[in-house]
N, C-alpha and C positions, 0 to 999 in steps of 0.2 A: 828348803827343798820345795819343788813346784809338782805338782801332780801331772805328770807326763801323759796323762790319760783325755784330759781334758784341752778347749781352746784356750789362748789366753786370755789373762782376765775375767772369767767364764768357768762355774761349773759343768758346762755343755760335754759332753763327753764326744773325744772325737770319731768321726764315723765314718764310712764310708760313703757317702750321698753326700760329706762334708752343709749337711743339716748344722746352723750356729741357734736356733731357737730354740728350747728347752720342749716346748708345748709339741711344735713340730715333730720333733725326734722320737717326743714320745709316741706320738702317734704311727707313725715310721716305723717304729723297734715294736709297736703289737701288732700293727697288722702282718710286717714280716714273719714275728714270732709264732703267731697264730697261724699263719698259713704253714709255716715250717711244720708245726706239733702236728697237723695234720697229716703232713706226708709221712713223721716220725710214726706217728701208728698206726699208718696204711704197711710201714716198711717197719714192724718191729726190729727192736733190739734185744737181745739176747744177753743181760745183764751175767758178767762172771764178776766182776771187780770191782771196786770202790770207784777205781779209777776211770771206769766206763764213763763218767759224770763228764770226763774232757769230749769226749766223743759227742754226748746230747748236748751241750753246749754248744760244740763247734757249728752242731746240725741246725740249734738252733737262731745263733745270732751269725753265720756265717756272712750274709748277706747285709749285715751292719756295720759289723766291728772288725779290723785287721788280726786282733786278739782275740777272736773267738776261739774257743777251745782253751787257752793256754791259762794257766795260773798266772794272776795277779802279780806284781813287782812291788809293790808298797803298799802301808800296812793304813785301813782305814777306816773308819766308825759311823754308826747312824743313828742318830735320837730318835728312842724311840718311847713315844708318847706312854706306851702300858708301861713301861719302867720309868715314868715322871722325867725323862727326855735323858737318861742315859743310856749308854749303846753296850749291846753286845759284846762280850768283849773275844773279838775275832780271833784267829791263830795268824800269828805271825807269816808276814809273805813267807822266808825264812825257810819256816816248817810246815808248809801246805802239804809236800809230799810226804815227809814222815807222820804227821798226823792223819792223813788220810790212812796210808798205810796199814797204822796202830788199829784205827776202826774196821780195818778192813778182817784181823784179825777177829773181833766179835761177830762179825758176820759169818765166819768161818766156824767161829764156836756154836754156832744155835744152832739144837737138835729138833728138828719141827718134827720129829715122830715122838717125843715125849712132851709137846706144850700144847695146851688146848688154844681155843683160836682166840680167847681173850691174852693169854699169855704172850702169844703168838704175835699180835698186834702191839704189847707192850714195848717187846723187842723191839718192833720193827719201828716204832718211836721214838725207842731213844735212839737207835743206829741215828734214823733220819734227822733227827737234831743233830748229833754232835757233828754229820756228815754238814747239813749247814751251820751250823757255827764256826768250822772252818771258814766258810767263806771264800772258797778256792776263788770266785771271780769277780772283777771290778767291777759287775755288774751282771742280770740275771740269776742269780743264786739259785732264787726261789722257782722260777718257773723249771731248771734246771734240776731242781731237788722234786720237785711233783713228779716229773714224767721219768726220774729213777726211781723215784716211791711205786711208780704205777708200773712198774717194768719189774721189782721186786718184787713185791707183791703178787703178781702175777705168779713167778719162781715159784711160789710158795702155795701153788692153786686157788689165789686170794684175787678174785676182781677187783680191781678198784675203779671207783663212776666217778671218772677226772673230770664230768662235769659240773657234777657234784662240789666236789673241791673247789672250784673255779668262781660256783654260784655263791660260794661262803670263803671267799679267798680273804679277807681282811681277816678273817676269825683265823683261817689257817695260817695265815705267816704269823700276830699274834701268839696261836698256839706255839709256832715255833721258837720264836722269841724264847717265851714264859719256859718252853722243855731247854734252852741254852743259854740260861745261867748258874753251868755250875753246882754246888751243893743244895743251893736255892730251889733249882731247875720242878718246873710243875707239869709233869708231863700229862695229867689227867685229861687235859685239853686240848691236847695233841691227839689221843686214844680214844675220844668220843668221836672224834671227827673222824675218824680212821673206821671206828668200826661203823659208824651211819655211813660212811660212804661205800664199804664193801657188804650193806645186808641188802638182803633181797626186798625185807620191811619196810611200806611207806614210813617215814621219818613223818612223827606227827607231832605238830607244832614246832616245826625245825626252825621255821624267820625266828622264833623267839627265841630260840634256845642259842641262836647263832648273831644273835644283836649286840652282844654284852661277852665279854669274856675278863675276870677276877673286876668284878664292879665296872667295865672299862667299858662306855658306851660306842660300838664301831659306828655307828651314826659321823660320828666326830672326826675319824680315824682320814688324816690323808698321808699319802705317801710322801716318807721322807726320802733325800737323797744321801748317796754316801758320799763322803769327803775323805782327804787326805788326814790321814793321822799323824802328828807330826811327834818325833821321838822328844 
């Protein structure tokens, strides 16, 4: 099976500027991205659903991908370095929609009048892992899962400084990584980052504390790309 996603011959993902340079594209899909999340919280969104996630998607890569918004059609993995270069292991194209779903019930369950705000932030860590580890799209995920983090979060009278996050983003997909594996899963680093970026507290000595996550130096850390998973 060939990845219907991509040119031929080529992990290049196909786009709409029909961009075939990897370097190029990338450049293309942030500065589009980036100017998008601008207008996205000039124009909030008003988070009810799990499912809301198609919608900041759509807003976000519209102007790239024919597929923006939509859930993924094939199922596909990404080495990644703090797991010694094994991947994720995603949900199924399959069951994007019933696993969103399921999670979407746990968000339904949190009583924010009986959790304090460290409780508070735990939830809201693991929602946001398993919410990425789905993996709803071929691409985007992460900047995708931020700006519903910050839109949640919000819900719940919680600021979140999405610059913040942005300035230490290797630490934060990381973190996500480590809270989505499973019985494994390490969410402590997911939840430091959450709460330094909603207090009002200069974070002191943050570059240090955001260099390294489980021994792992982000110095090192380059972005992998996703592939096709073949059955």
């Amino acid at each position: 099976m060939k990845d219907p996603y991509v040119y031929e011959d080529t992990n290049v993902l196909i786009n709409l500027a029909n961009i075939k340079d990897q370097k190029e594209l990338d450049n293309y899909e942030t500065t589009l991205s980036r100017i998008a999340i601008v207008e996205i919280l000039n124009k909030p969104i008003e988070i009810n659903n799990i499912n809301d996630i198609f919608l900041i998607h759509k807003r976000l890569f519209k102007e790239v991908y024919s597929w923006a918004g939509k859930p993924r059609t094939i199922n596909i993995y990404k080495e990644e370095p703090v797991l010694s270069g094994l991947s994720v292991n995603y949900s199924d194209h399959k069951t994007i929609n019933n696993d969103l779903n399921r999670i979407q019930k746990s968000v339904e369950s949190i009583n924010i009048i009986k959790l304090s705000k460290k409780e508070l932030i735990h939830q809201i860590a693991v929602i946001i892992a398993s919410i990425w580890q789905v993996h709803a799209f071929r691409e985007g995920n992460t900047r995708t899962i931020c700006l519903y983090l910050y839109f949640l979060m919000k819900k719940y009278d919680l600021k979140l400084n999405i610059d913040f996050i942005g300035e230490h983003s290797k630490f934060f997909r990381n973190a996500l990584v480590l809270a989505s594996i499973g019985e494994y899963s390490e969410y402590e680093h997911l939840e430091m980052i959450l709460s330094d970026a909603v207090s009002l507290k200069k974070i002191i000595d943050n570059e240090k504390r955001y260099q390294t996550i489980r021994d792992y130096s982000l110095e090192k850390y380059e972005y992998n790309y996703h592939h096709l998973k073949k059955d």
